[in-house]
C-alpha positions as CSV (number, residue, x, y, z in Angstrom):
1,X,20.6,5.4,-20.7
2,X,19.5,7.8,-23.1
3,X,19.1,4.9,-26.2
4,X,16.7,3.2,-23.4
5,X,14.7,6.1,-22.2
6,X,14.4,7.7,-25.5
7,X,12.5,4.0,-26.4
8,X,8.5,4.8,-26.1
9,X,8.2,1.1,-24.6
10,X,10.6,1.6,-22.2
11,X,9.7,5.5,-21.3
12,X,6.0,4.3,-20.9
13,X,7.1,1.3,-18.5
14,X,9.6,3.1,-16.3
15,X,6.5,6.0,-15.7
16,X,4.4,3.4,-15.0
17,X,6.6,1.5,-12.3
18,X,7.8,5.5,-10.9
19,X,3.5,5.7,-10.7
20,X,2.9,2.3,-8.9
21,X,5.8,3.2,-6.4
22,X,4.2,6.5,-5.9
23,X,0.7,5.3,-5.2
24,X,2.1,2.9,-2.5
25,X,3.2,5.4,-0.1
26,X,-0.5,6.0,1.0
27,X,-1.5,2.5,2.5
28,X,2.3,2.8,3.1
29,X,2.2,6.2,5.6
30,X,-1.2,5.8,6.9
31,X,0.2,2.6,8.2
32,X,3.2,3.9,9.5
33,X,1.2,6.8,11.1
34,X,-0.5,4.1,13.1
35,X,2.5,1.6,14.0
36,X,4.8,4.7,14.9
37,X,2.0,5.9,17.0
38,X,2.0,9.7,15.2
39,X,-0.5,11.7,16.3
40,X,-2.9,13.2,13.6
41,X,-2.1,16.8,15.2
42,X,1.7,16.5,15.3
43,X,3.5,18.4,12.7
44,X,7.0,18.0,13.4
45,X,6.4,14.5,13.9
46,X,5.7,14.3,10.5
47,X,8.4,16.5,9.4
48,X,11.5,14.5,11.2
49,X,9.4,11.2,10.0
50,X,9.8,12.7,6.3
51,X,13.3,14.0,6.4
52,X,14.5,10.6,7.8
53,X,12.9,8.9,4.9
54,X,14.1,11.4,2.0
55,X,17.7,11.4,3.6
56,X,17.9,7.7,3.6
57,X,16.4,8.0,0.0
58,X,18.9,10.7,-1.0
59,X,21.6,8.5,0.3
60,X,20.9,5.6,-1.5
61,X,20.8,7.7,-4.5
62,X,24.3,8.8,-4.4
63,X,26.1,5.8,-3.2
64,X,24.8,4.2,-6.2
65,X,25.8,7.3,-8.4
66,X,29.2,7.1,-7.1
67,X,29.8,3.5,-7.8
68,X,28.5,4.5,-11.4
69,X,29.6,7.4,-12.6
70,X,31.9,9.0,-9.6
71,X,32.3,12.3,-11.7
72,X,28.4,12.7,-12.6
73,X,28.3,13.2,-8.9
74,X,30.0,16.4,-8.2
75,X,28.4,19.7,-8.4
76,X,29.7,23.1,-8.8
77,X,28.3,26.1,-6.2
78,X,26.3,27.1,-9.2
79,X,24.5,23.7,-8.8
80,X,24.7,23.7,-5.7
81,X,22.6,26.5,-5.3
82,X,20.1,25.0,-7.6
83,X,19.9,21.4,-5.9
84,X,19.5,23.6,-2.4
85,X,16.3,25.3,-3.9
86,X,14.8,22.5,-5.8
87,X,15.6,20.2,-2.2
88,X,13.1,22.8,-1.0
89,X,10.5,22.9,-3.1
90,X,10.5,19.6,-4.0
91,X,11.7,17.2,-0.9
92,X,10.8,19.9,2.3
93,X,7.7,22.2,1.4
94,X,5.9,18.9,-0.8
95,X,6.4,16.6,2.0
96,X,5.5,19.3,4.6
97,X,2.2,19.6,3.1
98,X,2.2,15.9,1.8
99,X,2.6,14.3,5.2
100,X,1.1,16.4,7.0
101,X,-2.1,16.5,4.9
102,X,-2.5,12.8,4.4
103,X,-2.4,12.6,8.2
104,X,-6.3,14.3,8.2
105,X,-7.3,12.9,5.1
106,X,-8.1,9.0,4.3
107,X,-5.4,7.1,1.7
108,X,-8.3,7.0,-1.0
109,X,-9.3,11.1,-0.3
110,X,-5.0,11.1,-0.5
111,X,-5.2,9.9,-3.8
112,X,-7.9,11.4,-5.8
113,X,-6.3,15.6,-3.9
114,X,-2.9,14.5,-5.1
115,X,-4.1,14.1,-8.9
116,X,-4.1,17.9,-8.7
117,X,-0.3,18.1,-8.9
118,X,-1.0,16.3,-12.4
119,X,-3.1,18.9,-13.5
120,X,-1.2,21.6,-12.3
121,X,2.1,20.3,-14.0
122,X,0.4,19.9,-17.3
123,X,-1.4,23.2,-17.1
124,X,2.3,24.8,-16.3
125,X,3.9,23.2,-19.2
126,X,1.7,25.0,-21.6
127,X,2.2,28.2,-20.1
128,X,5.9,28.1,-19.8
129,X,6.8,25.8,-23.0
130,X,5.3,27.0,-26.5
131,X,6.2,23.3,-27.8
132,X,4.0,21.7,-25.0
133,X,0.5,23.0,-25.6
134,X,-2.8,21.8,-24.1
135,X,-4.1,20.7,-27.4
136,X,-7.6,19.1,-27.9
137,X,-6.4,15.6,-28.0
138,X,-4.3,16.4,-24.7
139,X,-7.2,18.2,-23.0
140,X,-9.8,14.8,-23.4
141,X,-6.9,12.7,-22.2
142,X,-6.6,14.7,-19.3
143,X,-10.7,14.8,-18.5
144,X,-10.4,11.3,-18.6
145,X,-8.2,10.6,-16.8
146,X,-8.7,13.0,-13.7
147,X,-12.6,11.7,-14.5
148,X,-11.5,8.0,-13.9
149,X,-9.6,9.3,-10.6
150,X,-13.2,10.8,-9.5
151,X,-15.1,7.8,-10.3
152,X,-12.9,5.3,-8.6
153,X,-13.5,7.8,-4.9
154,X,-17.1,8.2,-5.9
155,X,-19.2,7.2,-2.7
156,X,-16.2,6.0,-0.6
157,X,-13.7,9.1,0.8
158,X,-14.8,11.9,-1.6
159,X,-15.9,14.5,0.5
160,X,-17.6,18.4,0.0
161,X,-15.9,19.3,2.8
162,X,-12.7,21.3,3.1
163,X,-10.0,21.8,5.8
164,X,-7.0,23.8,5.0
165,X,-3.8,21.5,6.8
166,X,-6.2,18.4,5.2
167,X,-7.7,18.8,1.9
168,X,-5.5,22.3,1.3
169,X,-2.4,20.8,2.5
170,X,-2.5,17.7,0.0
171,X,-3.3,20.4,-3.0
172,X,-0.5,22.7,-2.2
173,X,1.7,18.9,-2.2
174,X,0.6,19.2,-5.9
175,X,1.3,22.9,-6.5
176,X,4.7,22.5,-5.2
177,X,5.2,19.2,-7.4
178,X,4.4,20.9,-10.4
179,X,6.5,24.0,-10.3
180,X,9.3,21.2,-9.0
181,X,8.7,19.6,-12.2
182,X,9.6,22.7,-14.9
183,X,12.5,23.4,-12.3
184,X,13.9,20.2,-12.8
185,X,13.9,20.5,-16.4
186,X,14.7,24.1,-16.8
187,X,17.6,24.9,-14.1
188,X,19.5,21.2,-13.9
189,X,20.3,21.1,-17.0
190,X,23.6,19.5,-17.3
191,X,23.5,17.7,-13.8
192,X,23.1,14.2,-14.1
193,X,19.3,12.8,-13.2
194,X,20.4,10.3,-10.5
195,X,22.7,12.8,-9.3
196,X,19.9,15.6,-9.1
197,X,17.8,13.1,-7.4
198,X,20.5,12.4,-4.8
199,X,21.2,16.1,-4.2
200,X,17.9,17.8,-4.3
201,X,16.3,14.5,-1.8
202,X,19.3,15.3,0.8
203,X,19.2,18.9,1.1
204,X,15.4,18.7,1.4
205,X,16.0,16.5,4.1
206,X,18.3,18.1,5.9
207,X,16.0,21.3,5.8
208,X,13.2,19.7,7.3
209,X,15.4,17.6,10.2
210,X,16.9,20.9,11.1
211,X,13.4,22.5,11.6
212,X,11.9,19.5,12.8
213,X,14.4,17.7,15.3
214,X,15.0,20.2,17.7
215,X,11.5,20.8,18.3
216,X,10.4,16.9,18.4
217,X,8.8,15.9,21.5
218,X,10.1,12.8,23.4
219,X,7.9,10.1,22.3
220,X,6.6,11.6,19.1
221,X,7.4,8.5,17.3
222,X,7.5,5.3,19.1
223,X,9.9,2.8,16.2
224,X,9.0,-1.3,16.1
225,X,9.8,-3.6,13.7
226,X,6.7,-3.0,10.8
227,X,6.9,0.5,11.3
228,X,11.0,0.9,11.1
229,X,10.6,-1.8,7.9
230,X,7.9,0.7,6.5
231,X,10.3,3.7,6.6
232,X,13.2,2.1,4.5
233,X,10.5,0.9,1.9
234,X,9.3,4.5,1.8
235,X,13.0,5.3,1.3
236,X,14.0,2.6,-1.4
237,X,10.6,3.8,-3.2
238,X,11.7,7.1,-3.4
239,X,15.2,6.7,-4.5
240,X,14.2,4.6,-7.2
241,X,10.7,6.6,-8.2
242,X,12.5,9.9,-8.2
243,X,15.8,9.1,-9.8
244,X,14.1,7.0,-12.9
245,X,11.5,10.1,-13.1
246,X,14.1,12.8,-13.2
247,X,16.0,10.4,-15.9
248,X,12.3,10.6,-17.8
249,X,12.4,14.1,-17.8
250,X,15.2,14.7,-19.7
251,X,14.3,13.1,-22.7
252,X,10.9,13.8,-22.9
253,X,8.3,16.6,-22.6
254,X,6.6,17.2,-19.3
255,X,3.7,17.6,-20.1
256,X,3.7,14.3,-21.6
257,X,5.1,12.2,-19.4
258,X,3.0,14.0,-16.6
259,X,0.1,12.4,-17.5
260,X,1.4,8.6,-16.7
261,X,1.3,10.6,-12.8
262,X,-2.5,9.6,-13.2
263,X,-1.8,5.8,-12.4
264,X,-0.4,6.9,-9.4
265,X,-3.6,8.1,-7.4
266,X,-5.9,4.8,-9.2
267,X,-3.1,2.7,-7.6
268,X,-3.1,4.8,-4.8
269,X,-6.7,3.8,-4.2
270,X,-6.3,0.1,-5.4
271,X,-3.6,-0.6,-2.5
272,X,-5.1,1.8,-0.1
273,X,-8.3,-0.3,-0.3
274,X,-6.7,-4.1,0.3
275,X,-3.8,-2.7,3.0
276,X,-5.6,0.3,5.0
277,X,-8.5,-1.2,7.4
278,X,-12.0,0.1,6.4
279,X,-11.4,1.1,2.9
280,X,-13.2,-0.7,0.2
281,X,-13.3,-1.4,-3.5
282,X,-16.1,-0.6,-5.3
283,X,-17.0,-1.4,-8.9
284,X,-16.5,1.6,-10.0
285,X,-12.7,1.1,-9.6
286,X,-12.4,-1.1,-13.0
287,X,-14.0,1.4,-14.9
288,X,-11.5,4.3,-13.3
289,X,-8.7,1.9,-14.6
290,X,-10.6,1.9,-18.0
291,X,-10.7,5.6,-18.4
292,X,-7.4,6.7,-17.0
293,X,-5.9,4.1,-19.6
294,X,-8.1,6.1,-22.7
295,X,-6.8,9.0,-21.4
296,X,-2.9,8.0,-21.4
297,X,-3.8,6.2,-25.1
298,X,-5.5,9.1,-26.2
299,X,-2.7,11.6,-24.9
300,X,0.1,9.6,-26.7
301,X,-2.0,8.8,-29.7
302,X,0.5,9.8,-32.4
């Protein structure tokens, strides 16, 4: 795996496919918010709706480890401990805010607030790593690419206004991402990637059913066929998205790889627009593609 990843063809396609699969969840939960009949205002809805998708995902993860690598998948308490606090950060208090934040918000709004956690990651690698820096070259990528994000919500969901479990909810889905991100790297070293996938996407999981489930009303969530098929995509996106980007960030600086994250809110808007009923493309959108691609070329010049 290393040989592979360490490959910059390879590394920039498998960031590209983790982006794409990451974008789709927005036409993919606003969808599933209206199939499952969610309402807007309930929380724990949301909450029970995410744990049973990141515990399918964490499942899948580590029935697949297993059959791998059988010993990559054990863990010591040490580990443990770690996995348990990254499962919160990253799979409990992310998706708390994600899902619940998206829920008010429209999938192209989604997009363009969840481009934060991009900044926010690359901002924290330079503070925390002295050979990640936010040098010139890295600083116009980054303009351009968040400026390509802008562009491509320009006129359609971008809004002045600001509600706090909407628009504040899907930036603090990018705060937690980001200090996920230098925890990952930083605290499980030694784990194997698909293995801290599995762990950390389980535990989260289990957090939020155990806060969520008891307090579910009956009804909540009413399951039929698109909706039910919806929630094991979201799962099999996840497992795949997260254990390939975990694998990425072993071998490569964050800060780098980071900025492949800003495909994720342009496809984000691209699906949002053909699957999610009035949302539209606009022109604008091919020259949003433009710059976010100048800004990864730029970024990765050398």
């Amino acid at each position: 795996m290393r040989k592979l990843l360490m490959r910059p063809s390879i590394a920039i396609s498998v960031a590209i496919l983790c982006s794409v699969l990451w974008g789709s969840a927005f036409p993919v939960l606003k969808v599933s918010y209206t199939e499952l009949q969610m309402s807007p205002d309930d929380v724990i809805a949301k909450m029970v709706f995410a744990g049973l998708r990141f515990l399918l995902a964490g499942i899948l993860v580590l029935i697949f480890l297993f059959f791998m690598d059988r010993q990559a998948i054990k863990i010591t308490k040490r580990q443990f401990t770690v996995l348990l606090i990254l499962g919160v950060i990253q799979t409990a208090f992310q998706y708390y805010f994600f899902y619940n934040g998206l829920a008010r918000v429209t999938g192209m709004q989604g997009a363009i607030l969840s481009s934060g956690g991009i900044f926010f990651t690359i901002v924290a690698a330079h503070i925390y790593y002295k050979d990640d820096r936010l040098s010139t070259q890295k600083m116009i990528g980054l303009i351009a690419g968040f400026g390509g994000i802008v562009l491509a919500n320009w006129g359609q969901s971008l809004s002045l206004s600001f509600q706090w479990d909407g628009e504040g909810f899907m930036l603090m889905a990018g705060v937690t991402s980001a200090i996920a991100t230098i925890m990952a790297k930083e605290l499980a070293t030694g784990i194997h990637p698909f293995a801290i996938t599995g762990w950390q996407l389980t535990l989260g999981a289990v957090a939020l059913l155990l806060i969520g489930y008891p307090q579910l009303d009956a009804g909540a969530i009413q399951y039929n066929a698109l909706g039910s098929g919806l929630l094991i995509y979201s799962a099999f996106l996840s497992a795949i998205a997260f254990a390939l980007w975990y694998s990425l960030l072993k071998y490569h600086q964050a800060g780098r790889i980071s900025m492949y994250k800003f495909i994720t809110p342009v496809s984000g808007v691209l699906l949002s627009a053909v699957f999610i009923p009035g949302e539209v493309l606009t022109p604008m959108l091919i020259v949003a593609f433009m710059l976010v691609a100048f800004g990864i070329v730029v970024v990765n010049r050398k």
